[in-house]
N, C-alpha and C positions, 0 to 999 in steps of 0.2 A: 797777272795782268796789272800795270797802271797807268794813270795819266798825272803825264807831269805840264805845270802848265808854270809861269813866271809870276811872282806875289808883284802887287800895285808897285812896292817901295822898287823892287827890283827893275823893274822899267823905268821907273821913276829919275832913280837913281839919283835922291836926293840927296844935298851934299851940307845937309843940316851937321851932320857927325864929323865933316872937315874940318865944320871949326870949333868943333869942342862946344855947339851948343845944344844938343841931343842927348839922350839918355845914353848911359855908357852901352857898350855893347853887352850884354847880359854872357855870364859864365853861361857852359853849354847843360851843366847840371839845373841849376836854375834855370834856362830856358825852355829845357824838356818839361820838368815839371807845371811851371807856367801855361805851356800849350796845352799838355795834358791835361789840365782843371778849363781852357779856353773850350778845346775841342769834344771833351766824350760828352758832355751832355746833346751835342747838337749830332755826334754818331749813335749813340743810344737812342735820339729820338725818333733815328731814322730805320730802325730797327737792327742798329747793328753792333759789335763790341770794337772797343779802341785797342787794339793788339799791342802797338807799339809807335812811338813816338821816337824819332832822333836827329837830332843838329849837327849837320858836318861842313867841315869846308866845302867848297867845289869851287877850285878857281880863286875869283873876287868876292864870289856870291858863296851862302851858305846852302847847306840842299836841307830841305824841312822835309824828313819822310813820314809819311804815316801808313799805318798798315791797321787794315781792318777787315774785319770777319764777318759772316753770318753762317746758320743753321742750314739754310739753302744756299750758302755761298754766297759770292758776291758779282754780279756780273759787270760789262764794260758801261753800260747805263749808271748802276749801281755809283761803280768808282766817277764817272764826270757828274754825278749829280753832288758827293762830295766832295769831289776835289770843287766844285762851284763853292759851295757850302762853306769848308772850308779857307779858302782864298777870300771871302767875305771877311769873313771872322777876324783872319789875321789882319786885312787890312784895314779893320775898324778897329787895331787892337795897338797899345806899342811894345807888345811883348817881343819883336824883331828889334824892335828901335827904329834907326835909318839905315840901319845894313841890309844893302840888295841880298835876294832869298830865291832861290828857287822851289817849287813847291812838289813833291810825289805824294799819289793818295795810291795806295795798293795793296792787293791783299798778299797772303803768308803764303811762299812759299813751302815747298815739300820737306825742308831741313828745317822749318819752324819747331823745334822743342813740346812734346807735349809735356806741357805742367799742370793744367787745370781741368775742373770737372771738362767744361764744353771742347778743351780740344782731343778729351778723351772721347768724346761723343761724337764728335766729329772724325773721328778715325775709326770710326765701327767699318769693319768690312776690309781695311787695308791690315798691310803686313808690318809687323812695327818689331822694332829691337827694345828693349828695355834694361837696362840697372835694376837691379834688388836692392834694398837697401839692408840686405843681411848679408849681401857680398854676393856674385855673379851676377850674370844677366839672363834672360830669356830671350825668345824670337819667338811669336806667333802672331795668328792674326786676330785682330780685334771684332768680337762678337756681340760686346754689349760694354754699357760703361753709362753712370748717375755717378750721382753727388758723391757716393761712399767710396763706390768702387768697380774693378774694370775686367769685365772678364775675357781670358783669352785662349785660346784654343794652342795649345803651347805644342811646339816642335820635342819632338826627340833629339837628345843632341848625340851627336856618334861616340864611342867610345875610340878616345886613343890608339891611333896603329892599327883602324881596321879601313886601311884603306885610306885611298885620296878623297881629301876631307874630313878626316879624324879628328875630332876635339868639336866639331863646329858642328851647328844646328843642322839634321834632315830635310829641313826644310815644311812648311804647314801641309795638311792631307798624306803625310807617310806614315804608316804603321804606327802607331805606337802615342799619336797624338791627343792628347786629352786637355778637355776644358777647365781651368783653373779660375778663382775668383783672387783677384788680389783688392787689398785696402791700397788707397790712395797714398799711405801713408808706404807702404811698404815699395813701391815703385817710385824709381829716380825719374832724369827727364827721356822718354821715352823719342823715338824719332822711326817715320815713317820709311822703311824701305820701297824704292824703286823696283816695280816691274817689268817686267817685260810681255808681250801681248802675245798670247796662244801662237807656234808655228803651223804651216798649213798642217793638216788632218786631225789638230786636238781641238778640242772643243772650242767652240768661236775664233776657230781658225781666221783662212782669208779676209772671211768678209768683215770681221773688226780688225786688221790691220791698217796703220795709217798708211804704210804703201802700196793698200791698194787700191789700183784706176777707180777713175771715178765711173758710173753706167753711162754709156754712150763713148768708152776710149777717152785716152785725155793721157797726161803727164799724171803720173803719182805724185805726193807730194810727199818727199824724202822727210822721216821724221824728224823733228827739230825746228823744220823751217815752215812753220803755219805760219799763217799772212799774220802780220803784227802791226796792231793798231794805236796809232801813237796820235797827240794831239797838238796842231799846229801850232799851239806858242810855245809849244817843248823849245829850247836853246838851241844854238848849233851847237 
């Protein structure tokens, strides 16, 4: 989920920088960093971690992303109370300069990388793929995970040539699955595999599927397409 909204300069669209009497346009490496020392004390303060920061074109304008996290998540309240916060900051800041900016405050998607204690913590219960750092990988799902280390309930992997599928992971809960502790140290960047949601008759069938009606008849709502909530000064 994010909300993108337009920074002051970018409406502004002041044209101090046409004539060369404006601060130069900051490289994109110094820029990040800049924001990054502007931004995480006022997301930390709000209970939450600064995931990632990045400068790109878009257009005329620049797009300023920020991506942030919490322990409970981060809801749509959450992200407009930042991106406010934010959008303050920069525009009491000249870390932009006078170049129009656009601004996205949002949290990590599902191909977000886990590298760190908390996004190991935060993937307790999902299914994740991981690198060894002695060479292969693993597939299981995540049981537990601190500061040290992460434990996972690891798949059997098939042996070669028995069968379609051969070589590749059983999958978590088949025979043969057992709980392993790894060091931080020994795990690459690890990344959450996508589920799919019980068909009817297995457990939390139907009634936790997104396509199905709502009580009282109705349209389903084809998965994918949840109403999306965007915020009026988003650009065309």
């Amino acid at each position: 989920m994010s909300v993108e909204s337009r920074g002051g300069r970018a409406q502004g669209g002041r044209a101090r920088g046409a004539r060369g009497d404006a601060p130069a346009r900051p490289a994109r490496d110094a820029a990040i960093a800049e924001l990054t020392a502007l931004l995480a004390p006022a997301v930390d303060a709000a209970g939450f971690d600064l995931e990632e920061v990045d400068v790109r074109p878009a257009g005329r304008r620049r797009l300023v992303k920020i991506v942030v996290d919490g322990d409970g998540g981060v809801g749509l309240d959450d992200i407009a109370r930042l991106s406010e916060t934010a959008s303050g900051l920069l525009d009491g800041s000249d870390v932009m300069g006078a170049s129009p900016y656009v601004l996205e405050v949002t949290s990590p998607g599902v191909d977000r990388p886990l590298t760190e204690p908390r996004h190991w913590r935060r993937a307790v219960g999902r299914l994740v793929v991981v690198p060894l750092a002695e060479g292969g990988q693993v597939e299981g799902r995540v049981v537990a995970a601190d500061d040290e280390a992460v434990e996972i309930d690891v798949a059997p992997v098939r042996a070669k040539g028995s069968g379609k599928g051969g070589g590749k992971s059983a999958g978590p809960g088949s025979p043969g699955t057992r709980r392993r502790r790894f060091g931080l140290d020994e795990l690459g960047r690890g990344r959450v595999q996508v589920e799919f949601k019980p068909l009817s008759g297995e457990p939390g069938g139907p009634s936790s599927r997104e396509d199905t009606p709502p009580e009282g008849g109705g349209s389903p709502v084809p998965p994918g397409e949840a109403e999306e909530t965007r915020s009026p000064a988003e650009p065309d």
